[in-house]
Phi, psi and omega in degrees: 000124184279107154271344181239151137224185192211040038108118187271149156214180203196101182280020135187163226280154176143189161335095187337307191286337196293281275209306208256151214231118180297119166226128142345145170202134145293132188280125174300091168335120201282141154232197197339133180069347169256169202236137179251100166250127201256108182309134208206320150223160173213105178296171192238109168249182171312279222295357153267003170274342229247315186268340209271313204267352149118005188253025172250157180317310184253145166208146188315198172244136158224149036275161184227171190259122175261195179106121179274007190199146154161200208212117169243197189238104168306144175239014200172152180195139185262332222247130159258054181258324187229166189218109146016119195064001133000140131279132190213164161238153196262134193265357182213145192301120199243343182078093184255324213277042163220156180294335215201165157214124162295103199195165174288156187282009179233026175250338169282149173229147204251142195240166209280166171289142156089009194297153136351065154004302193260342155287239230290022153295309191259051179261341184280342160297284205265320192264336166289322186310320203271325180300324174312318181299316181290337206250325213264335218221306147230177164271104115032107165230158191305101183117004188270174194240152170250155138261122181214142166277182154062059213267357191261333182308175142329287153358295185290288168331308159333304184308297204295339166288314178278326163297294157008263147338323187237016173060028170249146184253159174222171163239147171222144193254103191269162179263345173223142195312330179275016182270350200291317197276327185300331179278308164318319176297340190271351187140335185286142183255003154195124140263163182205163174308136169264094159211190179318314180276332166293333185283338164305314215274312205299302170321320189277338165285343183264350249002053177126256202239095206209326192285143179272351154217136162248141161252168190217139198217010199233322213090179167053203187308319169319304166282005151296291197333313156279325184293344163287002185246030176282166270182170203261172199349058165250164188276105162294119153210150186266087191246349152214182195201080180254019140266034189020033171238132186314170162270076234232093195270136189274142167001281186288350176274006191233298203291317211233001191233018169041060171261147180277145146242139179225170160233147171202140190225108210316324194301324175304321182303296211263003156285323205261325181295133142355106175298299199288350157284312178309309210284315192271010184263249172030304186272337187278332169287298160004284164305288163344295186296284189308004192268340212084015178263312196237132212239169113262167181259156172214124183310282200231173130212157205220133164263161204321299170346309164308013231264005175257321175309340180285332179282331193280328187289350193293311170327312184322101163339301220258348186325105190234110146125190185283165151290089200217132167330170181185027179003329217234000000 
């Protein structure tokens, strides 16, 4: 029986560094059907700083534990789906931004031996977002082209690994010039600035109006940019706005060129799907990360104790890759 464990939390909504808190806990023995998983990473992504301040889409009871993703080791088990020293990833927002987590055995997902720790803390987001980007909305044939903006993000990177592999080509439009050569080393086959002069240079390789999907992740004119380089009934889509600006479609792309705007927003996806569908996008994501085909970067990790210094590195100019919890 685990008597100490440890855990942030925030009895009540604002500012990360303000509002969350180190706090002692006991960890819940599992009972029928439940899992005692002792947490080994948790990334600090937007939508748990976005729920701390009280701005997400979902928002808790409090006080609440936040983190929607990460990945641990049964330590106790209710359930004979699983066993004690298992690997597992939490397929639902589990308060992973703890040493320990209690949760249903159908909230896990069980994961291959030998997988990265610290990869598959962040396999339920960012790597599902692109395959979903790739998968859900048309079908895909080998040489057809994507457009995406924020082409540096998690996301973006995902797209550009997993489009790769599967012969589909992209442009991905970065905001800053040194992101260019690294995402080509990475698969791509061409960025450009996301401005005017990069959509000309884009424009000029689809040889006008040629992709069958764009995503978007900024707003505004950026998402205009890419929804012009659709293809006569291709597909828009939007999954995040980390420019805070609307999305604002002109007439004639809906009236005379049919273009789809569509969202998608994965947590929905994997409540909603078929469970033997979420588990086989999953074991195929999986596989990639253990194979090495598909990476995320990742910056630091900091334990919970740390939790402010962890907030400040988000900050950093230099910062390149994710940020993550590391409890144990």
């Amino acid at each position: 029986m685990i008597s100490e464990g440890s855990q942030l939390w925030f009895q009540s909504t604002g500012k990360p560094n303000e509002v969350l808190e180190f706090h002692p806990f006991s960890p819940r023995q599992p009972e029928d059907g439940e899992v005692l998983v002792r947490i080994a990473a948790a990334p600090i992504n937007p939508a748990d700083l976005n729920t701390i301040e009280g701005t997400y889409g979902i928002k808790p009871s409090l006080p609440a534990v936040p983190g929607i993703e990460g990945c641990g080791v049964v330590v106790a088990s209710a359930s004979d789906d699983f066993n004690p020293g298992e690997s597992v990833m939490f397929l639902r927002r589990a308060a992973t931004w703890s040493s320990h987590a209690t949760v249903a055995a159908e909230s896990l997902f069980k994961l291959p031996p030998g997988i990265n720790p610290v990869q598959a803390a962040m396999l339920k987001v960012n790597p599902a977002t692109a395959w979903q980007l790739l998968h859900s909305f048309e079908t895909l044939h080998r040489g057809d082209w994507i457009v995406q903006n924020l082409g540096n993000s998690a996301v973006g990177r995902c797209v550009i690994q997993l489009a790769r592999d599967l012969g589909i080509r992209t442009i991905s439009f970065v905001r800053r010039a040194e992101a260019m050569e690294e995402l080509l080393a990475l698969g791509a086959d061409h960025v450009f600035l996301d401005d005017e002069v990069g959509y000309a240079a884009a424009k000029d390789v689809l040889h006008g109006s040629n992709a069958a999907l764009a995503f978007n992740a900024v707003g505004g004119e950026s998402a205009l940019r890419v929804m012009k380089l659709l293809r006569e009934g291709g597909t828009h889509i939007t999954y995040g706005a980390m420019g805070r600006k609307p999305l604002t479609m002109p007439n004639g792309l809906l009236i005379f060129r049919d273009i789809r705007v569509r969202g998608l927003w994965v947590t929905r996806w994997v409540e909603h799907a078929p469970t033997a569908e979420v588990i086989a996008v999953y074991q195929e994501l999986a596989r990639r990360v253990t194979e090495g085909r598909l990476t995320q970067q990742v910056d630091s990790t900091f334990s919970l104790e740390l939790f402010q210094e962890a907030l400040l590195r988000l900050d950093a100019p230099e910062r390149a890759g994710k940020v993550l919890f590391a409890p144990q």
